[in-house]
C-alpha positions in Angstrom: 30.8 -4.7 -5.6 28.1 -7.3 -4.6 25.2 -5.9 -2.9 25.1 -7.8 0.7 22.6 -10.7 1.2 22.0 -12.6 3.8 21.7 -16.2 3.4 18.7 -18.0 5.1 18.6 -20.9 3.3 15.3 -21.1 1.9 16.1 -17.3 0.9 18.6 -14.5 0.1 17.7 -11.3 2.7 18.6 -7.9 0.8 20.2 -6.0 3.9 21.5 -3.6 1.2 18.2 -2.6 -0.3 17.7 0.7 1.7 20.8 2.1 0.9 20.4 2.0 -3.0 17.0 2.8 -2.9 16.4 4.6 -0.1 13.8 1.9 1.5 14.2 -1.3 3.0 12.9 -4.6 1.3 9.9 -5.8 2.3 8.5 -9.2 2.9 5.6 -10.7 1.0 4.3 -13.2 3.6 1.9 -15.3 1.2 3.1 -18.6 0.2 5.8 -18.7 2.9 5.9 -20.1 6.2 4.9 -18.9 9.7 8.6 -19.2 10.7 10.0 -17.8 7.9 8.0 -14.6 7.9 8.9 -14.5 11.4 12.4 -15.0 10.9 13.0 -12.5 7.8 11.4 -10.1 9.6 13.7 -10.1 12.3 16.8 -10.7 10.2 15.7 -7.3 8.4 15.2 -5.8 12.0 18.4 -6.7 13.5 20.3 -5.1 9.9 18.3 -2.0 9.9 17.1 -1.3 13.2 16.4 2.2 13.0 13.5 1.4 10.4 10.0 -0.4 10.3 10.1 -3.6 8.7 7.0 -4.4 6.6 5.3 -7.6 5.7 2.6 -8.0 3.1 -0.5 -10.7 2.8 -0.2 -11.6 6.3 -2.9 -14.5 7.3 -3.7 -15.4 10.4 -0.9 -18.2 11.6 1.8 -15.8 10.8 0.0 -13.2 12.5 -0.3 -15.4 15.7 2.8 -16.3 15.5 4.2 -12.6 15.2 2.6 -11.8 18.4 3.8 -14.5 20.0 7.5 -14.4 19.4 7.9 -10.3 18.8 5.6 -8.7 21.0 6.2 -4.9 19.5 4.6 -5.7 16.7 2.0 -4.1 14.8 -0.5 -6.3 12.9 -3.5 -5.3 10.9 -5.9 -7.8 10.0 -7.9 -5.8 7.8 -5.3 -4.8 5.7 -3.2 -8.0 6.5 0.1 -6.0 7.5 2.4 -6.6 10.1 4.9 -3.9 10.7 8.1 -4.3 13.3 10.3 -1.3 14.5 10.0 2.2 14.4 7.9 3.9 11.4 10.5 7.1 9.8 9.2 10.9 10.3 6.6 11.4 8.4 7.8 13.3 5.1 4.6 14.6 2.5 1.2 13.0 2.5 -0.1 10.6 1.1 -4.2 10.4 0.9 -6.2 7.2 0.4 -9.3 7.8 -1.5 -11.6 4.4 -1.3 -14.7 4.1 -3.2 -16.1 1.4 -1.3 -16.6 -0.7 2.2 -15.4 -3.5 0.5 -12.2 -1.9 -1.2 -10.6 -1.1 2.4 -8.5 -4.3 2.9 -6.4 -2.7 -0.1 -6.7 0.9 0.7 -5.7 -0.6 4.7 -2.5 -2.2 3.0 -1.8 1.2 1.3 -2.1 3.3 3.7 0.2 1.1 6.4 2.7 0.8 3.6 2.5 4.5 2.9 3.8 5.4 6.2 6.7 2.8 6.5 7.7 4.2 3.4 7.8 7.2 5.2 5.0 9.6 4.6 2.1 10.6 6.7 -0.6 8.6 5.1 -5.2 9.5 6.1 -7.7 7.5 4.6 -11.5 8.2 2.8 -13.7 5.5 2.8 -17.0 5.0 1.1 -16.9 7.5 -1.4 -17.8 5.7 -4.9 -18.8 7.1 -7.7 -22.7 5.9 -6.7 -23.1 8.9 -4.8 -20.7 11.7 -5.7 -22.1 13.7 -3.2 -19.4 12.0 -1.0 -16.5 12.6 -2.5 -17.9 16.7 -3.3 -17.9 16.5 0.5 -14.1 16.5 0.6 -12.6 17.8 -2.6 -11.0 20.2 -0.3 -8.8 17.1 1.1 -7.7 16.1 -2.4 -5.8 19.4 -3.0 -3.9 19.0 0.2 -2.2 15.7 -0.3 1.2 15.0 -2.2 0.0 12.2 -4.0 -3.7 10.2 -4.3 -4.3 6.8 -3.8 -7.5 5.7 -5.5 -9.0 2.5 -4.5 -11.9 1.1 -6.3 -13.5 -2.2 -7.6 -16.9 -2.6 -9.9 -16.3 -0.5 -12.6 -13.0 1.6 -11.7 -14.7 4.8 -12.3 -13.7 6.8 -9.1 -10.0 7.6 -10.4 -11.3 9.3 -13.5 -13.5 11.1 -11.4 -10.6 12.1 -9.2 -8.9 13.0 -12.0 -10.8 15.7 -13.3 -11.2 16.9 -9.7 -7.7 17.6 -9.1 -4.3 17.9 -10.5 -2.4 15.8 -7.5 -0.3 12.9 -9.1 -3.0 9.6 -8.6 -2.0 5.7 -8.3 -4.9 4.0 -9.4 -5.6 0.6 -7.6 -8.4 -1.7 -9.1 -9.7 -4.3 -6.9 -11.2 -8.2 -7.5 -14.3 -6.7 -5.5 -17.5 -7.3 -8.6 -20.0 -9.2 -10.2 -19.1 -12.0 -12.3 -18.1 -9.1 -15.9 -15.9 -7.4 -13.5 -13.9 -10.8 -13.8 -12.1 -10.4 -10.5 -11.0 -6.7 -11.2 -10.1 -6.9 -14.9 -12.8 -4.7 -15.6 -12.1 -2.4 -13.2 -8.2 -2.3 -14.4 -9.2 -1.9 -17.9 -11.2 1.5 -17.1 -8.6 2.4 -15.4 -5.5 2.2 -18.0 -8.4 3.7 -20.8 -9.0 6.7 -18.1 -9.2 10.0 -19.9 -8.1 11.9 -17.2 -4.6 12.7 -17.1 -2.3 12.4 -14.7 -3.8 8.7 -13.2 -0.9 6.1 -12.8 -2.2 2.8 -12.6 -1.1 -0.4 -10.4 -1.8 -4.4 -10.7 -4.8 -5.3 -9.6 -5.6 -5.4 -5.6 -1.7 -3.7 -5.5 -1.9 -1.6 -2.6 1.1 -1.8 -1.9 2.7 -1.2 -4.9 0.6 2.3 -5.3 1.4 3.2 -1.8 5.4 2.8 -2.4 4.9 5.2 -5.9 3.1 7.4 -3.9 5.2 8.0 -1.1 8.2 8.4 -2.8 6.0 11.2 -4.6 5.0 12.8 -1.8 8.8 12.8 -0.4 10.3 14.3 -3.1 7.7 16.8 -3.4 8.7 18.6 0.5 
């Protein structure tokens, strides 16, 4: 049996994806349209109306737009989100752990896409591995969550240090946020994949998203 698409035209909607996988597709705004955001959005709304329906690397026209023509939704320009419809019960949590100011547009994107995906989702900011004094401050928070989302740019060290801080299952993000050798989050990915703490998953660079959807379905299973 064929899994049921809907046929825009310029694209085939998966109204089929939440029940083989237990979410619902989501819509990866960049490169397309104003209108067509706008209108898979609301084809995905109208199939699945009982969940959120989540749209990635949002910029400004489609955001505009969004407002304009569906006034419930629920657009983020830091993390350059929109979300339409209603957001599941929260199920397991899911902690963002962000090393630095200029790492929250991703950590923003995970922690939006953490809780359409259904679990509750808090973030940390601003605690890098320059001043570990920070992230001593909330080591009691690490324990608590389901599943770590670790955010970081530069170097990439803060996962590693997370990792020997705590034995919760951690999606390591690297950023393009760096100097010239951090050559648009290379560097930072690099670290990351040679961590020698175990335990540390690690996503494409400036992948928010992608962490957040691992974690969550962590977290889920895990209550």
């Amino acid at each position: 049996m064929h899994d049921p698409l809907i046929d825009l035209g310029y694209a085939k909607v998966d109204a089929h994806r939440a029940a083989r996988t237990g979410d619902p597709e989501v819509v990866f705004a960049q490169g397309k349209a104003p209108e067509q955001t706008v209108q898979i959005m609301r084809t995905l709304a109208h199939a699945h109306p009982e969940r959120a329906v989540l749209a990635t690397r949002v910029d400004d026209a489609t955001a505009s737009l969004l407002r304009a023509e569906e006034p419930g939704v629920v657009v983020d320009p830091l993390g350059r989100t929109a979300v339409l419809g209603p957001l599941p019960q929260a199920v397991g949590q899911v902690l963002v752990v962000c090393a630095g100011t200029s790492d929250l547009p991703v950590a923003a994107e995970a922690a939006t896409t953490a809780r359409v995906f259904g679990a509750q989702a808090d973030t940390i900011g601003d605690v890098g591995v320059a001043g570990l004094h920070r992230l001593l401050a909330v080591r009691d928070r690490l324990d608590d969550a389901d599943a770590l989302v670790v955010v970081a740019g530069m170097e990439g060290a803060l996962p590693s240090v997370v990792g020997g801080l705590t034995g919760v299952p951690i999606v390591a993000v690297p950023t393009s946020i760096g100097y010239g050798a951090s050559f648009g989050g290379l560097a930072a990915l690099l670290a990351m994949l040679n961590s020698c703490a175990p335990g540390v998953t690690v996503v494409n660079i400036d992948n928010g998203f992608g962490a957040a959807v691992h974690a969550s379905r962590i977290a889920r299973n895990a209550r």
